[in-house]
C-alpha positions in Angstrom: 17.7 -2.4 3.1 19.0 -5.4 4.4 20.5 -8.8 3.0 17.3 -10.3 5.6 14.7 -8.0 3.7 12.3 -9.6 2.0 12.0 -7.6 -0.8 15.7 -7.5 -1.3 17.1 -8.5 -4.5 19.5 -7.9 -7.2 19.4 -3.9 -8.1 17.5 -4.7 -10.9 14.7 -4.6 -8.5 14.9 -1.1 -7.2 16.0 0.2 -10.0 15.7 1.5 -12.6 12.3 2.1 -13.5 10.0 0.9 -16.1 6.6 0.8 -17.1 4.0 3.6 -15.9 2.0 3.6 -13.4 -1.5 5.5 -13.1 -3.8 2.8 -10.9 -2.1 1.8 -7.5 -3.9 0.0 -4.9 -3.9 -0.4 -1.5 -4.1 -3.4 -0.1 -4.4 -4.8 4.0 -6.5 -7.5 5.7 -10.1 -5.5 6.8 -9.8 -2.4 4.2 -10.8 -0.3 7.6 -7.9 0.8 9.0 -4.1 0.9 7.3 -4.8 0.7 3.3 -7.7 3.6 3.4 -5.0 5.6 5.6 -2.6 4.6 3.2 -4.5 5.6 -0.1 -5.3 8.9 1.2 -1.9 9.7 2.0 -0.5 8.5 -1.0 -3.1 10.2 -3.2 -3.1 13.4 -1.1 1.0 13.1 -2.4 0.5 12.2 -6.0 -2.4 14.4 -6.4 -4.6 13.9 -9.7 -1.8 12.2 -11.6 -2.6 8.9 -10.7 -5.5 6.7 -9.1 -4.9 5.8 -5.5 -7.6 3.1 -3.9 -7.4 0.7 -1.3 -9.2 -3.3 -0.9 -9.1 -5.6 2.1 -7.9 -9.2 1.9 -10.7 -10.1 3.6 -12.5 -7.3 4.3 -15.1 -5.6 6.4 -17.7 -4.9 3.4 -19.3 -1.9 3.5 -18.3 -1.3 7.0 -16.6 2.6 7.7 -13.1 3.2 8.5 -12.0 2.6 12.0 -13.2 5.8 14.0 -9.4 5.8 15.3 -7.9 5.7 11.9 -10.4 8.6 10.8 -9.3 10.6 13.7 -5.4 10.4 13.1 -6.4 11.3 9.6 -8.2 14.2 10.3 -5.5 15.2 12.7 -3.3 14.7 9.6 -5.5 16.7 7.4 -7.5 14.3 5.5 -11.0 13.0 5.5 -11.2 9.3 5.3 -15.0 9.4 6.5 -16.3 8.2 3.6 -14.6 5.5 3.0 -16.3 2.1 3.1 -14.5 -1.4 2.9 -13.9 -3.4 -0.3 -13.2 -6.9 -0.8 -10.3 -7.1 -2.9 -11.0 -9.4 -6.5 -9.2 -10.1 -9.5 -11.1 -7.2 -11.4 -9.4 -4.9 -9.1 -5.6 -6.2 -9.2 -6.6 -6.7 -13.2 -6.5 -2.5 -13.4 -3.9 -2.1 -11.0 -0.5 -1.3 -12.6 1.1 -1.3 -8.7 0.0 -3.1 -5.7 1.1 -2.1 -2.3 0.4 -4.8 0.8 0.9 -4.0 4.5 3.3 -6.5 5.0 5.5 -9.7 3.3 2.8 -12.0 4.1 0.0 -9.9 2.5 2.5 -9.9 -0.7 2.8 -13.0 -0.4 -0.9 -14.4 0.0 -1.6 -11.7 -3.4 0.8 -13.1 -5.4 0.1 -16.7 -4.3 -3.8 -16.5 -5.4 -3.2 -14.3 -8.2 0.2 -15.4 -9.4 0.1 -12.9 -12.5 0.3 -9.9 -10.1 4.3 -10.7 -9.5 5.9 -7.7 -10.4 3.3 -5.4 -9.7 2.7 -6.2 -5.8 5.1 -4.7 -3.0 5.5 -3.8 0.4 4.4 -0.1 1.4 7.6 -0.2 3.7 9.5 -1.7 0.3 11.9 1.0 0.3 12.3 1.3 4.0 12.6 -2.1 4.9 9.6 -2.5 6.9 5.9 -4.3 7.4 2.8 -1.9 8.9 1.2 -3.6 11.2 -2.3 -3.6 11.7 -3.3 -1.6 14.8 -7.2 -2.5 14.7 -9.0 -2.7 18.5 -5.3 -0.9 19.6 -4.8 2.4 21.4 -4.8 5.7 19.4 -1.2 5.8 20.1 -0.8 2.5 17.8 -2.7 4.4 14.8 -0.8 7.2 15.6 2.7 4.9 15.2 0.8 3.2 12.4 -0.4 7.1 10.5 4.2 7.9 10.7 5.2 4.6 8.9 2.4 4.8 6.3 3.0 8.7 6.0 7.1 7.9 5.6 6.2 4.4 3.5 3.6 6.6 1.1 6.3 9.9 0.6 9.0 6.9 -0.6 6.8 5.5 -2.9 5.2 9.1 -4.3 9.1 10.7 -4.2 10.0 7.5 -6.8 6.8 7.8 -8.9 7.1 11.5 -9.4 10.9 10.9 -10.3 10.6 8.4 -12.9 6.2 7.9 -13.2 7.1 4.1 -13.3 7.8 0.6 -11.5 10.8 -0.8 -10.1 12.4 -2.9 -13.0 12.5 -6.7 -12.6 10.1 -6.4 -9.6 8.7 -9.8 -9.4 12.3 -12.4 -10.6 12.4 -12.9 -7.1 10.1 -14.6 -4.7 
């Protein structure tokens, strides 16, 4: 990571570890495309050790995934055809002991309405360095992009929680 990274910070915020974590949820803007991608990957990784589920920021209720984003999945090896969106609420972040957002802004706006969540909400790209974009209405070579960052983003995150079955320590002292 970078001095310019966002999530940057002392070391105390990558490490170590503390406080475990069995609920994570997804988090992006419809709850269609990149967070049920995201959740299935990352749950596919973790297997039954911890609870993987994704909410939109303002999201497509009820609607399916994108058919493009169930398609690079299936080519990938999971089924995300069941999937419907869910608005993401306080009840949900409430149960969540880790929050993962697309991108610094989504952080951000989380942590903004729902100031008690610092600490507990990162980038997926935290450890990379990077923000998914959303590739909704773009060609199936954008999910395809978007399917290799959340695929590298989720094994970062489930190599760490599998190490230590915990949080970065310190996560939310900086803005």
């Amino acid at each position: 990571m970078t001095d310019a990274d966002p999530d940057a910070g002392t070391p105390s915020r990558q490490d170590p570890f503390v406080d475990a974590t069995s609920r994570i949820l997804v988090v992006c803007t419809g709850n269609i495309c990149r967070s049920p991608m995201a959740a299935a990957l990352l749950g596919s990784l973790l297997g039954n050790s911890r609870a993987v589920e994704s909410a939109g920021l303002a999201a497509c209720v009820g609607e399916p995934a994108d058919p493009m984003a169930i398609a690079v999945m299936a080519d990938a090896g999971l089924d995300i055809r069941s999937h419907r969106g869910r608005q993401l609420d306080e009840s949900m972040l409430r149960t969540a002991d880790l929050v993962l957002a697309m991108s610094t802004a989504q952080r951000t706006e989380v942590e903004t309405r729902w100031p008690w969540t610092r600490g507990r909400v990162f980038r997926m790209g935290h450890w990379d360095g990077y923000d998914v974009h959303d590739p909704h209405g773009r060609p199936a070579a954008i999910f395809t992009l978007t399917l290799s960052l959340l695929d590298a983003a989720s094994r970062s995150w489930a190599d760490r929680l599998k190490a230590k079955s915990v949080l970065p320590a310190n996560a939310g002292a900086l803005s």
